[in-house]
C-alpha positions as CSV (number, residue, x, y, z in Angstrom):
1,X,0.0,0.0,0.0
2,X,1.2,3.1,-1.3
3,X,1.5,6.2,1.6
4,X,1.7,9.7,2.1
5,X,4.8,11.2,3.9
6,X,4.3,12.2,7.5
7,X,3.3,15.7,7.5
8,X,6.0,18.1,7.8
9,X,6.1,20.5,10.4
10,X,4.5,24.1,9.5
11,X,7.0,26.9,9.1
12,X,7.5,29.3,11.8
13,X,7.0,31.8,9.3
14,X,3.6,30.5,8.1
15,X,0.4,32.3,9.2
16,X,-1.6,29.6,11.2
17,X,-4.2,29.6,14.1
18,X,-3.3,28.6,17.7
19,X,-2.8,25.0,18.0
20,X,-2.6,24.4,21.5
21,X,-4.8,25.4,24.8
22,X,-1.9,26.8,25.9
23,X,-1.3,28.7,22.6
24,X,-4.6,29.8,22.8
25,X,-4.5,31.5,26.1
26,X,-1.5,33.5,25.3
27,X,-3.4,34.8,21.9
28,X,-6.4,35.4,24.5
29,X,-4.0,37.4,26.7
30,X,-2.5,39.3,24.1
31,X,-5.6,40.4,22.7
32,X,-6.3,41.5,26.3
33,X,-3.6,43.9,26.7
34,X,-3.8,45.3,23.2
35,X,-7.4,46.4,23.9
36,X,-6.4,47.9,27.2
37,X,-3.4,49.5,25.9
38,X,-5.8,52.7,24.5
39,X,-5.9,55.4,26.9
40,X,-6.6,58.3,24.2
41,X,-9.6,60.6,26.6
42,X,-12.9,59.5,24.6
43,X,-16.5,60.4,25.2
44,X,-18.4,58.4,28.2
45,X,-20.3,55.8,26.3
46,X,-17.3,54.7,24.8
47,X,-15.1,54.8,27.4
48,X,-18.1,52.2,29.0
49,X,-18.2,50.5,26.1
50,X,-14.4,50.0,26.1
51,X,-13.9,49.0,29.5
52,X,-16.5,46.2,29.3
53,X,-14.6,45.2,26.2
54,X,-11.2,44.9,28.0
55,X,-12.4,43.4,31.4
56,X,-13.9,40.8,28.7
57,X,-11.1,39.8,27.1
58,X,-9.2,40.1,30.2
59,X,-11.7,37.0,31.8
60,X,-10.9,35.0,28.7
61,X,-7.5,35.5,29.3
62,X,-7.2,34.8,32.7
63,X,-9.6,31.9,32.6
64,X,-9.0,30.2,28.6
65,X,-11.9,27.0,27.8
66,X,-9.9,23.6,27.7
67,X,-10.3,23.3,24.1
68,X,-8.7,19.6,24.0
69,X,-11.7,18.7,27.0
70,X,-13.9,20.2,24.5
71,X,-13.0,18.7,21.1
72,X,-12.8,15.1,22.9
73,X,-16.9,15.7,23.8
74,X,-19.0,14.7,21.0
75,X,-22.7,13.6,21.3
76,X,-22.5,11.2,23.9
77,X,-20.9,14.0,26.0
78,X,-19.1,12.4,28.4
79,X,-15.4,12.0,26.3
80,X,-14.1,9.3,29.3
81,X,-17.4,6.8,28.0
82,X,-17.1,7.3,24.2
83,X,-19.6,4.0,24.1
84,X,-22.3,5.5,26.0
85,X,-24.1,4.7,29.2
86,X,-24.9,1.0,27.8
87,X,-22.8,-1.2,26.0
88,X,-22.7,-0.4,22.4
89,X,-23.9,-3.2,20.0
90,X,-21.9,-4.5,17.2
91,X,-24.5,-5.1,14.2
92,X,-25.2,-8.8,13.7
93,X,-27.2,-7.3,10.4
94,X,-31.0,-7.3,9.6
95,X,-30.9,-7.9,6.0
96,X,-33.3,-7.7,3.2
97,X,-34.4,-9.3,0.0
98,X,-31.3,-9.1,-1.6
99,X,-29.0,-8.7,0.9
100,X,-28.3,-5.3,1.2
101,X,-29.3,-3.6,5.4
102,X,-32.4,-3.2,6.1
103,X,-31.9,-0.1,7.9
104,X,-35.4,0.7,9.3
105,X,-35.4,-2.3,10.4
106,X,-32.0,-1.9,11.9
107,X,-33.0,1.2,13.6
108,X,-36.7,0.2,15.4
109,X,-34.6,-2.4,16.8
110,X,-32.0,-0.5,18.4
111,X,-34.6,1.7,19.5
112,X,-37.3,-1.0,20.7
113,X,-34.2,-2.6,23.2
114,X,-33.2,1.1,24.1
115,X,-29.6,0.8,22.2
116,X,-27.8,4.5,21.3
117,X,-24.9,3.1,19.8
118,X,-24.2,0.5,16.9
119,X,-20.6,-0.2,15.1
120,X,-20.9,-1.8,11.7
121,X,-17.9,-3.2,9.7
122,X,-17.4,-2.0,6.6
123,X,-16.5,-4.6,3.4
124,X,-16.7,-5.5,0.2
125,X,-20.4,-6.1,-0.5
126,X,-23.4,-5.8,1.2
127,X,-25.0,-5.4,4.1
128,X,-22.1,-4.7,4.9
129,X,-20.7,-2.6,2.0
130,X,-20.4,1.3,1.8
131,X,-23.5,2.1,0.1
132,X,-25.0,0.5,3.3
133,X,-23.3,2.0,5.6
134,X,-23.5,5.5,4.8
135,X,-27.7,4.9,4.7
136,X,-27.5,3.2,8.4
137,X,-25.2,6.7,9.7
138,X,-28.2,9.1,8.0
139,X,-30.9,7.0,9.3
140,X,-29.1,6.6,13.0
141,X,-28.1,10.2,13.0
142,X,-31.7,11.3,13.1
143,X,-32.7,8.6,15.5
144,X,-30.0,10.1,17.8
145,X,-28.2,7.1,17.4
146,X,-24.3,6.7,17.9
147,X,-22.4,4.5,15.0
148,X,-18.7,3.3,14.7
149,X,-17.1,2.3,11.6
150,X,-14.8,-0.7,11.8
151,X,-12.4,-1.0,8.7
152,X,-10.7,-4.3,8.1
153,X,-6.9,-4.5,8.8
154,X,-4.5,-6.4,6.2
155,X,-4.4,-9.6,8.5
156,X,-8.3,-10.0,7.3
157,X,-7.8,-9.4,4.0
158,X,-8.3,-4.9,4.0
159,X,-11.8,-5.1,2.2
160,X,-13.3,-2.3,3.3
161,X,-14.4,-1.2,0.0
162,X,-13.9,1.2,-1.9
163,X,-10.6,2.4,-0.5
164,X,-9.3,-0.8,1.1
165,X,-6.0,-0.3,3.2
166,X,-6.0,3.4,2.2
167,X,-6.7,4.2,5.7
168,X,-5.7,8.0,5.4
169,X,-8.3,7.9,3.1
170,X,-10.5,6.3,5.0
171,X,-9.8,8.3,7.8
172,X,-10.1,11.4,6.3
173,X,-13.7,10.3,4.5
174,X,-15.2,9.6,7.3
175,X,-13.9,12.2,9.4
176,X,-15.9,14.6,7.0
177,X,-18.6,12.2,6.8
178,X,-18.9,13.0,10.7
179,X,-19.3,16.7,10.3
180,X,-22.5,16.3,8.4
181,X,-23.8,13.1,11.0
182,X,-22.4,14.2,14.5
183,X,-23.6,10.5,15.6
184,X,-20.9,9.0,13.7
185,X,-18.7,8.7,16.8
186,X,-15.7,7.5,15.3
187,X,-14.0,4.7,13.6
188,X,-12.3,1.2,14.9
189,X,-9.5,-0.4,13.0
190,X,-10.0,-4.2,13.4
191,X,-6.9,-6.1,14.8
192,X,-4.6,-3.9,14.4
193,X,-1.8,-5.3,16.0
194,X,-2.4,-9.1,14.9
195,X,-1.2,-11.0,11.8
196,X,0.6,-9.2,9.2
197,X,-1.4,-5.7,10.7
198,X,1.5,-4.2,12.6
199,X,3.6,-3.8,9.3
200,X,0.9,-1.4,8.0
201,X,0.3,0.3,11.4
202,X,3.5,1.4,12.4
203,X,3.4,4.3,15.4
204,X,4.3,6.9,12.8
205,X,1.4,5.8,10.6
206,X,-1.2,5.7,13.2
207,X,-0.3,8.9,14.6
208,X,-0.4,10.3,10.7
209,X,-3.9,8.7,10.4
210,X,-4.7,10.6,13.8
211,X,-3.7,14.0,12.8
212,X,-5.6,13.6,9.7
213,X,-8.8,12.9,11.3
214,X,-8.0,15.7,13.7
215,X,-7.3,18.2,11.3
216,X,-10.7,17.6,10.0
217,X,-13.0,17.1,13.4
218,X,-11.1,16.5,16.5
219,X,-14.7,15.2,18.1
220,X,-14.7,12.1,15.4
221,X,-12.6,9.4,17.5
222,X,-10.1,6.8,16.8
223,X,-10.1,3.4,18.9
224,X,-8.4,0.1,17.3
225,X,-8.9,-2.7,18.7
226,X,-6.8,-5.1,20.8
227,X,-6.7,-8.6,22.4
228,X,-4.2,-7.9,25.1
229,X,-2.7,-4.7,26.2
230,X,0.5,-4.6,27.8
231,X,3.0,-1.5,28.6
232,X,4.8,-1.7,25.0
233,X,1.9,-1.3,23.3
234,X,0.1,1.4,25.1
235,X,3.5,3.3,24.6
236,X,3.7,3.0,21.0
237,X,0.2,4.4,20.8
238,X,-0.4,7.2,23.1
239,X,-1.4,10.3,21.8
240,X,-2.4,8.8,18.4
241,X,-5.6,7.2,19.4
242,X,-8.6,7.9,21.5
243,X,-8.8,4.8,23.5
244,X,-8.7,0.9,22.7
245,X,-11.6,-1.8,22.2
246,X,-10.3,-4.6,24.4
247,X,-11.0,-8.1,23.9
248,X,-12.2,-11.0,26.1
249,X,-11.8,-13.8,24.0
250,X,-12.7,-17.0,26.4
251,X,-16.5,-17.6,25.7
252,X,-16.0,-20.7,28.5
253,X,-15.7,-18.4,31.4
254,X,-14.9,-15.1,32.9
255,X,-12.2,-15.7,35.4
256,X,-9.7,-14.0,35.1
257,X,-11.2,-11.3,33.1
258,X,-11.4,-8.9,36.0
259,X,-7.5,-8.7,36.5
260,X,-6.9,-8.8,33.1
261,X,-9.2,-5.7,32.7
262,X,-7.1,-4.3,35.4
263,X,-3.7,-5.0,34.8
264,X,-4.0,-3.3,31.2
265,X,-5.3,-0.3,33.3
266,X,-1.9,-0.6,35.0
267,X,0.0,-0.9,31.7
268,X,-2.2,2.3,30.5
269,X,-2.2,4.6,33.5
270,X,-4.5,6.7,32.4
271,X,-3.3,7.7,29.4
272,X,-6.2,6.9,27.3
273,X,-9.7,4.9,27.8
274,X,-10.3,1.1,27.9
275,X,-13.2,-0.3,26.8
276,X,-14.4,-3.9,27.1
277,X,-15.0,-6.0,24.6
278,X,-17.5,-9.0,24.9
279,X,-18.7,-11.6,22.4
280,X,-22.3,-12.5,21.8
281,X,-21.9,-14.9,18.8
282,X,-19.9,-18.1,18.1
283,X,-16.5,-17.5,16.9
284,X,-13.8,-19.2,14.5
285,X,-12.1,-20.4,17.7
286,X,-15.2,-21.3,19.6
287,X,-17.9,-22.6,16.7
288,X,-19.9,-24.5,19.3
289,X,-22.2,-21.3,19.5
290,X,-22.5,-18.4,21.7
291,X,-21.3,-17.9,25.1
292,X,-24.2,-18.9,28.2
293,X,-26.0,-16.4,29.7
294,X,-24.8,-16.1,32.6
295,X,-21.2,-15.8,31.1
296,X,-22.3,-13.4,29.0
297,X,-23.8,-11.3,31.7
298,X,-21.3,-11.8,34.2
299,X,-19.0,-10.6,31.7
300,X,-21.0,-7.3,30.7
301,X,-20.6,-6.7,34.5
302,X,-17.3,-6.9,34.6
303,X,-16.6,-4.7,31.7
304,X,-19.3,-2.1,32.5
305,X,-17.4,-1.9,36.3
306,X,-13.8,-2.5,35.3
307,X,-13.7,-0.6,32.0
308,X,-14.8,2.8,30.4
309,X,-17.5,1.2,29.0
310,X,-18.5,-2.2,26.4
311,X,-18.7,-3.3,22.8
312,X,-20.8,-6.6,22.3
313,X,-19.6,-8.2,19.2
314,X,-22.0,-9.3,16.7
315,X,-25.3,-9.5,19.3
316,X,-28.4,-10.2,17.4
317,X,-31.1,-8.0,17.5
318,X,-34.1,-11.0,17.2
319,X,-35.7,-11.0,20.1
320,X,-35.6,-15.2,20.4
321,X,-31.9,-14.6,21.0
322,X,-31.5,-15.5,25.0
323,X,-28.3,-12.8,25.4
324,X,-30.3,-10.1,23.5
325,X,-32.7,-10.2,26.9
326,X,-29.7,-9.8,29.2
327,X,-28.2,-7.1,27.4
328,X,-31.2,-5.2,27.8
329,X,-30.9,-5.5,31.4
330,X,-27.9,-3.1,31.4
331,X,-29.7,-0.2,29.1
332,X,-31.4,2.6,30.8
333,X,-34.2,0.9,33.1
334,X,-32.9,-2.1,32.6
335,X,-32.7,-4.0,36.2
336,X,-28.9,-5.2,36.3
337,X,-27.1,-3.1,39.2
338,X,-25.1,-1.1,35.9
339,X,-28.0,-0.1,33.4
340,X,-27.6,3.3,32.2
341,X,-24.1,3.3,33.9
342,X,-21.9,1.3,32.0
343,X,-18.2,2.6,32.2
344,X,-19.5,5.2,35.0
345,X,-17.8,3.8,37.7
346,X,-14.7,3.0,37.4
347,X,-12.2,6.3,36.5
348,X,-13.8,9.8,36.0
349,X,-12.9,11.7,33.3
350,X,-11.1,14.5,34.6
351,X,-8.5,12.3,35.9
352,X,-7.6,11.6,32.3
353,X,-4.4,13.8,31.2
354,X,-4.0,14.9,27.7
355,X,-1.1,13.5,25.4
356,X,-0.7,15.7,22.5
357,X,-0.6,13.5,18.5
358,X,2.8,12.4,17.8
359,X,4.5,13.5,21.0
């Protein structure tokens, strides 16, 4: 795969805005003292007028928004729980006819089980292809529903069609696909660091595919996904994503899933969110079918109490399916002990500190 250069840095020279919070302030402050540098005698409504002006501008000054607290907010709000209050559902799809999404149908469902967030892969043909997907994000921004794209990493094959492993492309369509649907949270690169992936997504190529989507809409996030999480990799990606999907992959049992939740918030240390990923559907290494109930459950717990919030791979939305009926239980209402407060719990927000692209 061919790629762009790594962005060089902007001239000193160059006229550019403020980049920084801290850049920003200063700007604030000089504008401050510039305004309150005039003491020419003037007439009294303007000498009112002006004052107001300058103790203004000195407030903003003295007192400058957190603009990186502010760009990492998008509809959900909270930045810390970018998965909502509930866990977010993976699409198992509802198709029609001839394959292609049936997106109403798609979208009563969510909203009959009380689901605000979806992630849908992206492929080669449907329901999963573009055309698809870019009908589910209209239809799900007007329902006030919040969608992740998933694009598929070289160790699967890089089908997401039509730009395959041009992820700077990718990155940068949908980041300006988000600015006309705000609901489209963000995007998930599948695998990442498994297979043949990590040759492709180098640390100097995922922080070029974060500055891209930056440039374009800072509140559009970036959260690969990842099977175990240890100190060497949340080093080589700090600062060039906006968390990590993390994945439990025994569907025999959950023990052990709590300390292995918490020992990658060890190797993290706050540097970025965690959030839980939990399988609701057989899997190439597990084809006997779909984890029990009460693993299942017992593992939403654990991810909703122990993480920054859950993911539930490929959960079908028929209501015959036994897990669809406990993952209601954890949606607003819903009577397990963490509905409406998935990912509440366990490390507020403010505690996060802020590691600047590329640094």
């Amino acid at each position: 795969m061919k790629r762009r250069s790594i962005k060089a840095p902007r001239s000193r020279d160059e006229d550019r805005a403020p980049q920084s919070p801290a850049e920003i302030s200063s700007y604030r402050k000089a504008i401050a003292f510039l305004l309150c540098l005039r003491r020419k005698p003037m007439p009294l409504p303007k000498l009112v007028t002006g004052v107001a002006l300058c103790m203004t501008a000195i407030i903003i000054g003295l007192f400058p928004m957190d603009s990186t607290r502010l760009f990492a907010e998008g509809p959900a709000g909270n930045p810390q729980n970018a998965m909502g209050n509930a866990p977010c559902v993976w699409l198992s799809p509802v198709e029609n006819p001839d394959h292609t999404l049936n997106v109403q149908r798609t979208i009563e469902s969510l909203q009959k089980n009380g689901f605000g967030c979806q992630a849908m892969p992206i492929a080669a043909k449907p329901p999963y292809g573009w055309w698809d997907f870019q009908q589910l994000v209209a239809a799900a921004d007007k329902a006030g529903i919040d969608t992740w794209a998933v694009l598929i990493p070289p160790s699967e094959g890089g089908n997401s069609l039509p730009y395959a492993t041009d992820y700077v492309t990718w990155f940068k369509v949908l980041a300006k696909l988000s600015l006309r649907y705000p609901h489209l949270r963000g995007v998930n690169i599948d695998d990442m660091v498994q297979g043949i992936s990590p040759k492709t997504f180098t640390r100097d190529y995922v922080c070029e595919l974060y500055r891209d989507k930056q440039d374009i809409n800072p509140q559009f996030l970036a959260i690969p996904t990842a099977y175990d999480l240890d100190t060497a990799l949340a080093d080589r990606v700090t600062g060039c994503v906006d968390g990590v999907w993390l994945w439990w992959v025994n569907l025999e049992t959950s023990v052990g899933h709590t300390s292995f939740l918490e020992n990658s918030r060890l190797a993290v240390n706050g540097r970025f969110p965690i959030y839980a990923g939990v399988y609701a559907h057989s899997t190439s290494w597990h084809p006997e079918g779909e984890p029990s109930t009460d693993l299942f459950r017992r593992t939403l717990e654990n991810g909703c109490r122990y993480s920054d919030g859950v993911v539930m791979w490929n959960l079908s939305l028929l209501d015959s399916d036994p897990l669809l009926a406990i993952a209601r239980t954890f949606t607003a209402g819903g009577s397990s002990q963490y509905a409406g407060h998935c990912g509440e719990s366990y490390q507020p927000a403010s505690s996060l500190e802020q590691h600047p692209a590329g640094k």
